[in-house]
C-alpha positions as CSV (number, residue, x, y, z in Angstrom):
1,X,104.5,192.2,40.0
2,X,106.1,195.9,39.7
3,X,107.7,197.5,42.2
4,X,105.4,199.8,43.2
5,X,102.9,196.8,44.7
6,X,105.9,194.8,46.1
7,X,106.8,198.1,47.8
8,X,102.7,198.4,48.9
9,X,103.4,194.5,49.7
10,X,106.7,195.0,51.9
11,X,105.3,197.9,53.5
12,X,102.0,195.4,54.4
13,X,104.4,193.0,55.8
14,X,106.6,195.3,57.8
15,X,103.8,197.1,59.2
16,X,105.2,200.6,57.7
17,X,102.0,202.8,57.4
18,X,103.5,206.6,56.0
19,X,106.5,208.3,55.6
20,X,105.9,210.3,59.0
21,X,105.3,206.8,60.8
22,X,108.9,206.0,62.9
23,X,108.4,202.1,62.8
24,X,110.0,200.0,61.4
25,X,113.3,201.8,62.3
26,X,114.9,200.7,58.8
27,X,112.4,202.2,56.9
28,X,112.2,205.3,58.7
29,X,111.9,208.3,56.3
30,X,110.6,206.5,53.6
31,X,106.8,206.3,51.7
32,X,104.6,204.0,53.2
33,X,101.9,202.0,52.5
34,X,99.7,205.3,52.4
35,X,101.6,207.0,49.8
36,X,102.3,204.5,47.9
37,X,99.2,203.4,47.2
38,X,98.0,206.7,46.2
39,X,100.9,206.8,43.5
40,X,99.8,203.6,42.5
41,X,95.8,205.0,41.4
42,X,97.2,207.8,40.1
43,X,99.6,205.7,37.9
44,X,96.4,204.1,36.3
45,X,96.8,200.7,38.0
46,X,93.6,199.2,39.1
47,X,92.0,198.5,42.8
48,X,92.1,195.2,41.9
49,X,95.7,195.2,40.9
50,X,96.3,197.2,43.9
51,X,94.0,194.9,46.5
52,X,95.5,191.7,45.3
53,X,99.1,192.0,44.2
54,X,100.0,195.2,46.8
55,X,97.5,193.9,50.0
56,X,96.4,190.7,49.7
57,X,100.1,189.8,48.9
58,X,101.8,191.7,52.4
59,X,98.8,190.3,54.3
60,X,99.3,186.6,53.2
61,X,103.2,186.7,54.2
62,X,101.7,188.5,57.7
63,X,99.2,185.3,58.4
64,X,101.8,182.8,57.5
65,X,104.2,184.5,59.6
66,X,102.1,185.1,62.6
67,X,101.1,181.0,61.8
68,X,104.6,180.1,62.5
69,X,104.9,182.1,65.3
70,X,107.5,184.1,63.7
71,X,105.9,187.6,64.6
72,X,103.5,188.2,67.3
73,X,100.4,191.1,67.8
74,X,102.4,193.6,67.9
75,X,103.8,193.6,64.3
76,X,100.7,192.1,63.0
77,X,98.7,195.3,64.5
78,X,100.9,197.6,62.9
79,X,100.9,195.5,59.7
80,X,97.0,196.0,60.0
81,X,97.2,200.0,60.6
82,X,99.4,200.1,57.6
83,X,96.8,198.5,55.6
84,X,93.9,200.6,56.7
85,X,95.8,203.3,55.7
86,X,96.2,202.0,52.3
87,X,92.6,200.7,52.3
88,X,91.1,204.7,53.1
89,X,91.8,205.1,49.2
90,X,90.7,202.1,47.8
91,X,87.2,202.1,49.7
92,X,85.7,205.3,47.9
93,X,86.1,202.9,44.5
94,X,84.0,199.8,46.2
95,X,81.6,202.8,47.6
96,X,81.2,203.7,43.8
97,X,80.9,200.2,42.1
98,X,84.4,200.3,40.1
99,X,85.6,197.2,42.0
100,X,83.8,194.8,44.0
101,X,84.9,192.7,47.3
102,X,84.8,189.3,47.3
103,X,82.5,188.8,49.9
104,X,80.9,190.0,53.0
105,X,82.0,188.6,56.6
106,X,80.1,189.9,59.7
107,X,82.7,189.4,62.8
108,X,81.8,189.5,66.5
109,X,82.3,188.7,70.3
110,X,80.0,186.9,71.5
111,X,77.7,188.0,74.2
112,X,79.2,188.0,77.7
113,X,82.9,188.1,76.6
114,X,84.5,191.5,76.0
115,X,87.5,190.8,74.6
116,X,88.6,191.8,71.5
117,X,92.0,191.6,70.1
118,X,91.5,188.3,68.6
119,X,88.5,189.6,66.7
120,X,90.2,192.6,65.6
121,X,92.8,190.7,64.1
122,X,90.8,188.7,62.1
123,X,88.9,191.5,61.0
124,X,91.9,193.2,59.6
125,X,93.1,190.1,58.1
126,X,90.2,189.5,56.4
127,X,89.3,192.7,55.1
128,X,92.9,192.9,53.7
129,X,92.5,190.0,51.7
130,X,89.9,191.8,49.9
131,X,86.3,190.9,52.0
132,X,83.9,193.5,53.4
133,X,83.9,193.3,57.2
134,X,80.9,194.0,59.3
135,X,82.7,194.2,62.9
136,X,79.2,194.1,65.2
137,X,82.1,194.7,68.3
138,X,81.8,192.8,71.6
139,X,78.8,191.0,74.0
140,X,77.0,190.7,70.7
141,X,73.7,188.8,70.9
142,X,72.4,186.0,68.6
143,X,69.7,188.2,67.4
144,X,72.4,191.5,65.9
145,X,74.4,188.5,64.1
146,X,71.0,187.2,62.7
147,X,69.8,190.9,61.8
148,X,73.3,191.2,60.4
149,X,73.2,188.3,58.3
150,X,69.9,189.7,57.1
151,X,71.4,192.7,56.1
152,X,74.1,190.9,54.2
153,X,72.3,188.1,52.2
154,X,75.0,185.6,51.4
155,X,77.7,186.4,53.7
156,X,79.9,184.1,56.6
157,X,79.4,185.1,59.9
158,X,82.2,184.9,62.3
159,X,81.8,184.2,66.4
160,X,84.8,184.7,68.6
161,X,85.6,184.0,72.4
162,X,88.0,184.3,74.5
163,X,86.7,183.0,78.0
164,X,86.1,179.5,78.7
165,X,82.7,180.9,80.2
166,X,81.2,181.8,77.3
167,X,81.5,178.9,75.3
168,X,78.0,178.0,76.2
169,X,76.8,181.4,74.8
170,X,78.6,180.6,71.7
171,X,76.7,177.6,71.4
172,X,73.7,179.4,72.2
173,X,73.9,181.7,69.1
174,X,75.6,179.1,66.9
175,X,71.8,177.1,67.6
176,X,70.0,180.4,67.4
177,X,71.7,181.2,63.8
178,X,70.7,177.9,62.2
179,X,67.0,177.8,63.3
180,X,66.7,181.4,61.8
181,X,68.8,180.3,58.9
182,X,69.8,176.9,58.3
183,X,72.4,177.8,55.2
184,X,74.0,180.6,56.9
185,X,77.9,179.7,56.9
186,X,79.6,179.9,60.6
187,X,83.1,179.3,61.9
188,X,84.2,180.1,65.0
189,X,87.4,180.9,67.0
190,X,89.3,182.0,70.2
191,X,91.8,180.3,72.7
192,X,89.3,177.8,74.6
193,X,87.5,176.6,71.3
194,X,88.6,173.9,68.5
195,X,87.4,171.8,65.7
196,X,85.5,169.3,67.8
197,X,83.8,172.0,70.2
198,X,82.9,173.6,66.3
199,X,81.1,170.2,65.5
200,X,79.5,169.6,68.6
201,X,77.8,172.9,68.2
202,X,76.9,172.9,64.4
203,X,79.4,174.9,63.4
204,X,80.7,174.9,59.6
205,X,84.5,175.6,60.6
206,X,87.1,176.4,63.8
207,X,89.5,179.1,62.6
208,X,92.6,178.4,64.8
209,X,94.4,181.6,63.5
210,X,93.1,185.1,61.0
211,X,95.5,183.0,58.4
212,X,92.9,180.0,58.9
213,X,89.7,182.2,58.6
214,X,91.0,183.9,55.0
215,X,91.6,180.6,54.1
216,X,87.7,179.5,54.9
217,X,86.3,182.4,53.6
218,X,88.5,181.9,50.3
219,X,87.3,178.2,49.9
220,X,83.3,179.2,50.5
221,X,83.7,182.1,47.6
């Protein structure tokens, strides 16, 4: 790997988004994620190159780490804002066709639950390992995940909950999604649900982390 993706890679990791950005302390003053991946296209390096080795490699060390419980939302949020600042210049090339993403995973709360930290991590996660993320927000009815997965022939769709109480709406929509579309891949997550509730409702797979739903996504494509 060259230096200039480790540097995109440690930035990922220690959530450092631009040279103006103050956190983390130790890096203050220095290019961030941002800047360096705008030297890195203007070196000639490919968004590939750049997604993978620079991204894909920060964000990997970010899941594990949050898996282990050795960082907690707060750094993985500004590990996330330091990747969507490096992901502003990679979009315009998957906009145009030069690179492609490796799939398409449409992500929401279900309806009745409002919640959404959970779901944005996982978003983030996912989109920095290189998917497209349709984020349909929160209180989201089984009928916008089915016209979503219409939308987006061939991609995962992702339900999330927080509240005990809307575990039956989950199970709702994971029932609706099926009938409309028996093949259509969905795993679940949030605090009150696990791999047996997934089974018991026809889900394909429980996520118990954003680490465990890249890896999912990763095995399906």
């Amino acid at each position: 790997m060259s230096d200039l993706l480790q540097q995109i890679a440690d930035c990922i990791k220690a959530g450092k988004i631009d040279r103006a950005s103050p956190y983390p302390p130790e890096m203050s003053g220095q290019d961030g994620a941002d800047e360096l991946t705008r030297q890195a296209l203007d070196t000639g390096m490919t968004v590939d190159q750049i997604l993978e080795q620079g991204l894909m490699a920060g964000m990997d060390k970010v899941g594990q780490a949050f898996r282990d419980n050795i960082i907690f939302v707060p750094q993985v949020l500004m590990s996330a804002r330091a990747m969507s600042a490096a992901m502003e210049h990679l979009k315009p090339h998957f906009a145009s066709g030069a690179s492609e993403r490796k799939g398409t995973f449409i992500i929401g709360t279900v309806q009745g639950d409002l919640h959404d930290i959970g779901k944005n991590l996982v978003a983030m996660m996912v989109e920095g390992n290189g998917y497209e993320v349709v984020d349909l927000g929160v209180d989201v009815t089984a009928e916008t995940f089915i016209d979503a997965a219409r939308e987006h022939p061939d991609s995962v769709i992702g339900l999330s909950c927080l509240l005990t109480t809307t575990m039956p709406a989950m199970q709702r929509i994971v029932s609706a999604i099926k009938q409309a579309d028996p093949s259509q891949i969905v795993c679940i997550g949030g605090a009150p649900v696990h791999q047996g509730f997934a089974e018991q409702i026809g889900a394909d797979r429980y996520a118990p982390d954003p680490q465990g739903a890249v890896e999912f996504l990763n095995s399906v494509h």
